[in-house]
N, C-alpha and C positions, 0 to 999 in steps of 0.2 A: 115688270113692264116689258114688251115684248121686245122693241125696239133700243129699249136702255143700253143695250151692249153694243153697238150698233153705234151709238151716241159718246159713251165711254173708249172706243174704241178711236172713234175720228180727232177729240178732243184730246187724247195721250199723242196723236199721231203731231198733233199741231203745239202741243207742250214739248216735246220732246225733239222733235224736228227730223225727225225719219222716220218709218213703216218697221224697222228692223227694231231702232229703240223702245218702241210703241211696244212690241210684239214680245220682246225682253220683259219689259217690265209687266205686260198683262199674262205671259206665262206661257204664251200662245204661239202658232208659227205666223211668218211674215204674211204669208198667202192669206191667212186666215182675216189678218186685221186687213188687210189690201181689198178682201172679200165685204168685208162688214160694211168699211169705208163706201164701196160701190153700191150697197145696198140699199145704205143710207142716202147716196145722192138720188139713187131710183125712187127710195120713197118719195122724196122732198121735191123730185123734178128740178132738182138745179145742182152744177156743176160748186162743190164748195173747195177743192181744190186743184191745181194746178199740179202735173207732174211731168218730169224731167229727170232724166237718168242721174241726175247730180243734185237735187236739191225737191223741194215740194213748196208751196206758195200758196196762199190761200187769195180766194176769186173776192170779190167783195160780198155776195152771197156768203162764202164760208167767214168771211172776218163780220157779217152780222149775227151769224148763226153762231158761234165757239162763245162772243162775248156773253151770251144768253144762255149759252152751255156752260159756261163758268159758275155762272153765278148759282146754276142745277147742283153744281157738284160741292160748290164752297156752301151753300145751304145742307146740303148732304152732309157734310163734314162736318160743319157748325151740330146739326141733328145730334149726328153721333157723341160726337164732345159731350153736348149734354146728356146724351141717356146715360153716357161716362161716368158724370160728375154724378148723377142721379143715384148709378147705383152703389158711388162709392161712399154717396153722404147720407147721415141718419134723416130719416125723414120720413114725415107720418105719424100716426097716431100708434105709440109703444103704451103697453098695459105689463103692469108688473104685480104680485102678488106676495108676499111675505108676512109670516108670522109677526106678530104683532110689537111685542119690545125692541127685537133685532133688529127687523125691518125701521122702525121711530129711530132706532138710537145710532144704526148704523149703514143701513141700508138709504134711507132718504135723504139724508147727506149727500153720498155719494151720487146717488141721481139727479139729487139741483145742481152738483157741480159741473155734472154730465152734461141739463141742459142749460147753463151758462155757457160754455161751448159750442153746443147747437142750437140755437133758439128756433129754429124752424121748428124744431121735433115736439110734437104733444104727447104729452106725459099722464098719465093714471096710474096711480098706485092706492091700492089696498091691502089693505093691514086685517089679515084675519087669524087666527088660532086653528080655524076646521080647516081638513080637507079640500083642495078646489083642484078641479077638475078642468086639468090648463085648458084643454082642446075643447072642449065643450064650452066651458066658462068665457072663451075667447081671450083667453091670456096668454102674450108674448111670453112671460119668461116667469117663472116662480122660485123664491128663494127660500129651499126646502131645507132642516139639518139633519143630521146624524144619517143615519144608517139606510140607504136607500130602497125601494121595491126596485125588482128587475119590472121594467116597462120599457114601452120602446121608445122613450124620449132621448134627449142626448142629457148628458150632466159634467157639468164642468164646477171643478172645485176650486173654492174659492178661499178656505183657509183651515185650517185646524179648530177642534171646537171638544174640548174635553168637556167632560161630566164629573161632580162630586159627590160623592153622598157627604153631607154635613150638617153639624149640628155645634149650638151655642154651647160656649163654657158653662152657662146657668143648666142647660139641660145636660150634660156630662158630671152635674154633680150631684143629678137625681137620678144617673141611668149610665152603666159602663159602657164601654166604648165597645159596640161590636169587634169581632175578627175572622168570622166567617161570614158567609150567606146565612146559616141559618139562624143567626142569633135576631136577622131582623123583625122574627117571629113576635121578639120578645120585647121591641120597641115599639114607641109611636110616631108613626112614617106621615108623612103632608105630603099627599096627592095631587101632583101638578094634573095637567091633560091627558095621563094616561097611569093606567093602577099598575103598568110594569116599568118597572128599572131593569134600567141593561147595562148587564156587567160583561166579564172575561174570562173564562176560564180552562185554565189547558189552552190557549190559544184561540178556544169557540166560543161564540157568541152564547150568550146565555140569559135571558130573559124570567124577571126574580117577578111573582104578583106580590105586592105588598098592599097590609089593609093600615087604616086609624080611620081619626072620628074626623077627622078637617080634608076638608080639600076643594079646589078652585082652580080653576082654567085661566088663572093668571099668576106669569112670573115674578114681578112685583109681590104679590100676594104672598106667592108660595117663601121668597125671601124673607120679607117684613117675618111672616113666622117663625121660621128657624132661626133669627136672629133673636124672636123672645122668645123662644126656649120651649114650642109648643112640642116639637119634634125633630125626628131626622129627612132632611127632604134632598134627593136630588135635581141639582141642577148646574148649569152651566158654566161655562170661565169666567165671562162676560159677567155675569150676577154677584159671583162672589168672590171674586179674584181680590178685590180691595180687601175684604173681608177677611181672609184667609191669610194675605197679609198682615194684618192688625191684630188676629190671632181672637177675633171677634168668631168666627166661626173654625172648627177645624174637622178636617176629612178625614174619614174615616176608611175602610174597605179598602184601599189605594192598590194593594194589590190585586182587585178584580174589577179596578175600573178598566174599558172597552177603550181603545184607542185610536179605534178608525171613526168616530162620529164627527163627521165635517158638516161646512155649511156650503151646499150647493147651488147653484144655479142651474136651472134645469128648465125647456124651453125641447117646443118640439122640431121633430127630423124634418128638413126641407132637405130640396136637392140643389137647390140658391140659397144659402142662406142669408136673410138681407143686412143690412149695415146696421140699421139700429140694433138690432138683437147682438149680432157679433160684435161690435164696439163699443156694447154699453157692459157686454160682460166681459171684452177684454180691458172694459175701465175698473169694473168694481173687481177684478182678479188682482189688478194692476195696483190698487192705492187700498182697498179693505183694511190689511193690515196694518195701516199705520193710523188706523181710528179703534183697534182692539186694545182694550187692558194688558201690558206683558202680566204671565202666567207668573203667580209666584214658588210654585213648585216646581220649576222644571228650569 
């Protein structure tokens, strides 16, 4: 507004009670606010204060005009405050995305805890096993594992997530226990959601194709099997950690399982990032692990 400074400038003069104080605190020289101040009575046609080499007084003109200017600036204020509060609190409609067991078993937990917290904030979550395509799909934030693609989203890691190759005591006593990669030739492997297993070796990442006769795009699935002794299947901490403990299943390969497979949060580059997205992943960063199985190998 053209005059706003003008306005700002009369109103510090009559808070403050000098031209000089005014001019301090707006950053400015004295001349300048003393100039403003005149401009504005020019505009207004009327005299709003009184001056005297030893004090300033306002006319009753100025003492109806500043009360009416106050409340410009304390609504200004008030304004501010809330865009404040706005953008410090989650709010809006948040959409998340997550593989489908992790996401049920540990992921949606943590988000109703989230929105107990904020009840303002609306919540979507989907639980799928494919690929989604955060930016395009319109999803805030997807909770991806293991080994990531370079893309240009941001990813923030949310906790450790090993991989086993394992298999039932009933099927180790139809079938010896591999100790290389190549012996997997010579088992029958249960194919979760992808026909490669990713091991470690020398340090490098190393990607094994393995074939059998079973396989399903579900972890439940892929467990319930290798626990009756169809095959050897890899999967996660999280699935067979009880297991492994109870000595119901046991791991094999150990020294070429892959050690950087984490579960990430991943959600795209803004240059604000808003509150919901950065406080709902620095909740699930924050508490995840203490809804995880301890590891019993390690």
């Amino acid at each position: 507004m053209q005059h706003w400074s003008r306005i700002e400038a009369f109103v510090e003069v009559v808070r403050l009670g000098t031209f000089s104080a005014a001019a301090r605190h707006l950053k400015v020289s004295t001349s300048h606010i003393s100039r403003l101040v005149s401009q504005l009575e020019n505009q207004l046609g009327v005299q709003l204060l009184y001056r005297t080499t030893r004090q300033i007084r306002l006319t009753d003109a100025g003492t109806t005009y500043v009360e009416h200017c106050r409340h410009l600036f304390d609504g200004l204020r008030d304004a501010e405050q809330a865009l404040s509060e706005l953008q410090d609190k989650p709010n809006g409609l948040l959409k998340l995305t997550s593989a489908t067991t992790f996401g049920e078993r540990f992921i949606a937990p943590l988000v109703n805890d989230f929105q107990c917290l904020h009840p303002q904030l609306d919540i979507h979550m989907h639980f799928t096993n494919r690929p989604v395509e955060l930016i395009e799909e319109g999803y805030d934030i997807a909770i991806r594992m293991g080994v990531l693609k370079d893309s240009s989203l941001i990813a923030r890691r949310l906790c450790d997530r090993r991989e086993y190759i394992v298999g039932s005591q009933s099927y180790f006593r139809q079938a010896p226990r591999p100790h290389t990669l190549g012996e997997l030739n010579q088992h029958r492997c249960l194919i979760g959601s992808r026909p490669n297993w990713l091991f470690e070796v020398n340090g490098q990442r190393r990607e094994v194709r393995v074939e059998g006769r079973w396989s399903a795009n579900s972890g439940p699935a892929l467990l319930d099997a290798a626990l009756k002794g169809l095959g050897l299947a890899q999967l996660p901490d999280y699935y067979v950690g009880p297991y492994l403990a109870s000595g119901e299943l046991v791991a094999v390969l150990e020294p070429f399982r892959h050690h950087d497979t984490a579960v990430w949060a991943v959600y795209p580059r803004h240059r604000h990032l808003s509150p919901k997205i950065r406080q709902l992943v620095d909740y699930l960063a924050a508490n995840i692990d203490s809804l995880l199985p301890n590891n019993p190998l390690t």
